[in-house]
KEFI-685484 format. One line per 3 residues: number of its first residue (from 0); for each residue x, y, z of C-alpha. Coordinates in Angstrom, 2 decimals, decimal comma, padded with zeros to 5 digits. Layout:
N
NUM) X Y Z  ... .
//
This chain:
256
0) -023,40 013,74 006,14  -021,46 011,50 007,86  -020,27 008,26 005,60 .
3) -019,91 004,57 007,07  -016,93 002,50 006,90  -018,95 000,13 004,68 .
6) -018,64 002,54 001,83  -014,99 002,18 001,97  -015,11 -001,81 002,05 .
9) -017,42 -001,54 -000,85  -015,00 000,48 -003,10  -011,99 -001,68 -001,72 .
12) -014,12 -004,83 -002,32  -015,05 -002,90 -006,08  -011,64 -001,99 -006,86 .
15) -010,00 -005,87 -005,71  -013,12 -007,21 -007,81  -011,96 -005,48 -011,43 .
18) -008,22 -006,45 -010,37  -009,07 -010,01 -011,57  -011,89 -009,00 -013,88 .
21) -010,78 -005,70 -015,67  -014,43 -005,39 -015,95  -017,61 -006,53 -014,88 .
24) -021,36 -005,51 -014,84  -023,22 -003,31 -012,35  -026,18 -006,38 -012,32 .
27) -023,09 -008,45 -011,06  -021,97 -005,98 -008,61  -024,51 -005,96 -007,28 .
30) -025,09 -009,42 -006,82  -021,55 -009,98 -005,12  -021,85 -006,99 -002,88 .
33) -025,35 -007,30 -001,71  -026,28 -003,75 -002,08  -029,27 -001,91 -004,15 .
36) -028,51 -000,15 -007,60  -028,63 003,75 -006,04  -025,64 002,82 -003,59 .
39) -024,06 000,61 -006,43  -024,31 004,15 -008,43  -023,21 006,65 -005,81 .
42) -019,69 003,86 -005,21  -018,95 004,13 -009,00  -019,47 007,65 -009,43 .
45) -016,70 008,59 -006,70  -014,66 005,94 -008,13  -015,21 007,31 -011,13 .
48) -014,37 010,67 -009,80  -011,03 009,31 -008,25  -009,67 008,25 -011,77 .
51) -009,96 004,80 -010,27  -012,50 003,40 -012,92  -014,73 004,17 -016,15 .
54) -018,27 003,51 -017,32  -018,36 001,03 -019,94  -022,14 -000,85 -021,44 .
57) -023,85 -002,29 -018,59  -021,04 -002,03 -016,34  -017,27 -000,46 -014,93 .
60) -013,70 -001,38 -016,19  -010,40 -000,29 -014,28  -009,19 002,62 -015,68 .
63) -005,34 001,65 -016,54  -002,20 003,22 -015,20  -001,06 006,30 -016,56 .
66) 002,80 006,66 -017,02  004,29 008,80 -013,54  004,61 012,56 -014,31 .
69) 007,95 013,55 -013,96  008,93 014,49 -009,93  008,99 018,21 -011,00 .
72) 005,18 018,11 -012,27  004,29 016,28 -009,14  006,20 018,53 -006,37 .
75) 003,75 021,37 -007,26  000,70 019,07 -006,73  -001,49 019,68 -002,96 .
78) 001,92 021,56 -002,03  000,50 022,95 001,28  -000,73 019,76 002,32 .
81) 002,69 018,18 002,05  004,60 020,83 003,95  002,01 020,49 006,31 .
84) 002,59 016,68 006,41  006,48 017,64 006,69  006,27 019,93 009,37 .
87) 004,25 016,99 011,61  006,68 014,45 010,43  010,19 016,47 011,10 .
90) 009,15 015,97 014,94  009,71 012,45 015,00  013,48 012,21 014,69 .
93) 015,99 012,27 017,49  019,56 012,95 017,42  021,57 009,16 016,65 .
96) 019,11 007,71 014,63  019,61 005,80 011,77  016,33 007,01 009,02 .
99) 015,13 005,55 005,93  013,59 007,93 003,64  011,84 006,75 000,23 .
102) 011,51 008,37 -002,60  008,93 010,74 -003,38  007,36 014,23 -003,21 .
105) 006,38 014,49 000,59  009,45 012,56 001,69  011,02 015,46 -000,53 .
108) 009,24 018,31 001,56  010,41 015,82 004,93  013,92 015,92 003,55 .
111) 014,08 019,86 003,05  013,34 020,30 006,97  016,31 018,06 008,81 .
114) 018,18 020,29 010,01  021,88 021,07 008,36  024,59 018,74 009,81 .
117) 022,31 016,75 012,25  023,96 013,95 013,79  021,94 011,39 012,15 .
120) 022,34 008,54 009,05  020,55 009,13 006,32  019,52 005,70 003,94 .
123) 017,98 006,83 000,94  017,27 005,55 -002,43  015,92 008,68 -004,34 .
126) 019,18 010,65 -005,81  017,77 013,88 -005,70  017,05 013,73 -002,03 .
129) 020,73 012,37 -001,44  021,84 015,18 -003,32  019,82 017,94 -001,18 .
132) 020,92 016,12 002,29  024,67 016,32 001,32  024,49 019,88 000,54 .
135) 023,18 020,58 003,98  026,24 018,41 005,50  024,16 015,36 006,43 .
138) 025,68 011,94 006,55  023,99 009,80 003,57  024,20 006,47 002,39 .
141) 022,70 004,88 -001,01  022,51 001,65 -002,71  023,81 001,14 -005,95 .
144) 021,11 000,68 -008,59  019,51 002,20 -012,42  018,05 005,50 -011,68 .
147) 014,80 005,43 -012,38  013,47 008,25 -015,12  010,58 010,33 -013,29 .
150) 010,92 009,59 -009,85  015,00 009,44 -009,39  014,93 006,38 -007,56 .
153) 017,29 003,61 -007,47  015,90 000,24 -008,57  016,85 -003,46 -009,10 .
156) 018,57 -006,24 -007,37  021,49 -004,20 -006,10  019,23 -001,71 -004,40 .
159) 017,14 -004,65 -002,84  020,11 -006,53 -001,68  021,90 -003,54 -000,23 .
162) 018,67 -003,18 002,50  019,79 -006,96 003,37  022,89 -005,38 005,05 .
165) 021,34 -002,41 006,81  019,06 -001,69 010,00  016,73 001,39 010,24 .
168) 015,35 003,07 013,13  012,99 004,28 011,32  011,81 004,88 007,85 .
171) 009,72 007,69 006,58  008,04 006,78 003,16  005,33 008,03 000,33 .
174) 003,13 005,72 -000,55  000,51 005,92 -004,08  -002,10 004,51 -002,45 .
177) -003,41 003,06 001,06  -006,63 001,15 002,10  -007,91 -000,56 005,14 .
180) -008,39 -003,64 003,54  -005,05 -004,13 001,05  -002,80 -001,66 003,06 .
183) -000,26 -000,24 000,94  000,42 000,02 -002,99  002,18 001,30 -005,46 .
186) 002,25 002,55 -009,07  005,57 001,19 -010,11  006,55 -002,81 -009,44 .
189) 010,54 -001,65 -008,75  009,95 000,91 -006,22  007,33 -001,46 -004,76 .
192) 009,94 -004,33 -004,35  012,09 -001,38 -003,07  009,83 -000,13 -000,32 .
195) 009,25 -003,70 000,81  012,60 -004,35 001,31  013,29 -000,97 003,59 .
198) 010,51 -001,50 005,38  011,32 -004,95 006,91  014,35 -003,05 008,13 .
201) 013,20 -000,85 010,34  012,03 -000,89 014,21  009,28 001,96 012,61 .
204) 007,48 002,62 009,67  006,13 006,00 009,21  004,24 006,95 006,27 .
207) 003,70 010,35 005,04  000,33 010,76 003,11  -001,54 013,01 001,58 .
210) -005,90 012,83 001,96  -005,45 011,71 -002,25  -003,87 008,89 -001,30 .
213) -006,57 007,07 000,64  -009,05 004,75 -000,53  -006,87 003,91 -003,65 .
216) -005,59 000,76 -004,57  -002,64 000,68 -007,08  -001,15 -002,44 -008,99 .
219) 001,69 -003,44 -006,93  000,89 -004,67 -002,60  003,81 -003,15 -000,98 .
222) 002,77 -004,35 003,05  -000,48 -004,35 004,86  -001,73 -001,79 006,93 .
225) -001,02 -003,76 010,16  003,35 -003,24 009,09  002,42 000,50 009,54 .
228) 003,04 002,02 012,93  002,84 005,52 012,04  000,30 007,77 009,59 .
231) 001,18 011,40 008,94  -001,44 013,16 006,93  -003,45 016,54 006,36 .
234) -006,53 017,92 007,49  -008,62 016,80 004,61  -008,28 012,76 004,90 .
237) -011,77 012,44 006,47  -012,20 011,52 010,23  -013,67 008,34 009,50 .
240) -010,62 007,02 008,03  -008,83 008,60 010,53  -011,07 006,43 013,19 .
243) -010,49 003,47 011,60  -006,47 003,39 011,17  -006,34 004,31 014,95 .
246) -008,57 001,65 015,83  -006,29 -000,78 014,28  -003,85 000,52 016,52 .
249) -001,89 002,75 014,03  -000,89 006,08 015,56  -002,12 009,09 012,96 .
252) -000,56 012,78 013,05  -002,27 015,93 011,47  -000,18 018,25 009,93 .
255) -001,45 022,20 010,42 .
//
């Protein structure tokens, strides 16, 4: 059955609603969104099934934020969709670039697949990607910063400041969640602060998604969806959403 875009400005629209509210009634939703109680119902239950909200009396609250699994809990999660993502993604480099690369699982999976003393400069912030690049004879260079427990990302003012200094070909990023409306967020407020700050760096943003990662809006706006030039995602991110990012003019790869 084929699904129109309004469902996804609905949920957007839902999810941006109980960001102010924490909670509100269906009989209000429903008044603010124009739409009859059976679509009001079939909205909720899929953002109910994306761990987005829960039911409460007469209405929806926003679920809130678990803590981050540790990276090793996460690598294992939609693994084959990530290397797939990886394997589109490795294409885009050229010899002499300068590349940011975030932190994160499919960055991770990117990171794995440069090739072993490629004669490119590597500007990362995650420690444990640093640490795999060096191995494989890769020029790297990090901020300074607190590690960050979970993720292994550098954080604070010295990491933000450092991206002051620095230009970026490109940068290749993970991202917690993306919409059409609100563009990019993230779980965590440092890494947010952190990705903004790479991202105004570079001539090209790429961001490396899996299909989990769409139609979710986390706490912290990172850029809007107009700062990305690039998506690389899997087969299962459905085609509408895949119609609408490229008719906003953002290029979208398909990893096989």
């Amino acid at each position: 059955m084929k699904v129109s875009l309004s469902k996804i400005t609905r949920k957007e629209k839902i999810i941006e609603i109980l960001k102010y509210n924490s909670k509100i009634s269906k009989k209000e939703l429903i008044r603010r969104l124009k739409v009859s109680p059976m679509t009001l119902e079939r909205d909720i239950k899929e953002l109910e099934e994306e761990g987005i909200i829960y039911k409460i009396w007469g209405g929806i609250a926003l679920r809130e934020e678990f803590p981050i699994p540790p990276f090793e809990e996460r690598e294992t999660l939609n693994l084959q969709e990530k290397q797939s993502i990886a394997n589109e993604a490795i294409k885009l480099i050229s010899p002499g670039e300068s590349i940011g690369l975030s932190a994160g699982t499919t960055v991770y999976e990117f990171a794995k697949l440069i090739p072993s003393k490629s004669n490119i400069k590597v500007v990362t912030y995650a420690v444990n990607t640093a640490s795999l690049l060096i191995s494989k004879g890769i020029e790297v260079i990090m901020p300074g910063g607190i590690c960050k427990d979970g993720t292994y990302a550098l954080v604070g003012d010295i990491a933000v400041n450092f991206f002051k200094s620095v230009h970026l070909d490109k940068c290749f990023i993970s991202i917690n969640g993306i919409t059409l409306e609100n563009g990019l967020s993230e779980i965590d407020i440092q890494e947010a602060i952190l990705l903004s700050a790479m991202l105004k760096v570079s001539s090209e943003v790429i961001v490396l998604a899996d299909h989990t990662k769409f139609g979710r809006q986390k706490l912290t706006f990172v850029c809007g969806i107009e700062d990305v030039d690039t998506i690389v995602t899997d087969r299962e991110t459905p085609q509408y959403y895949i119609q609408a990012l490229r008719e906003k003019g953002i290029k979208v790869l398909i990893g096989e």
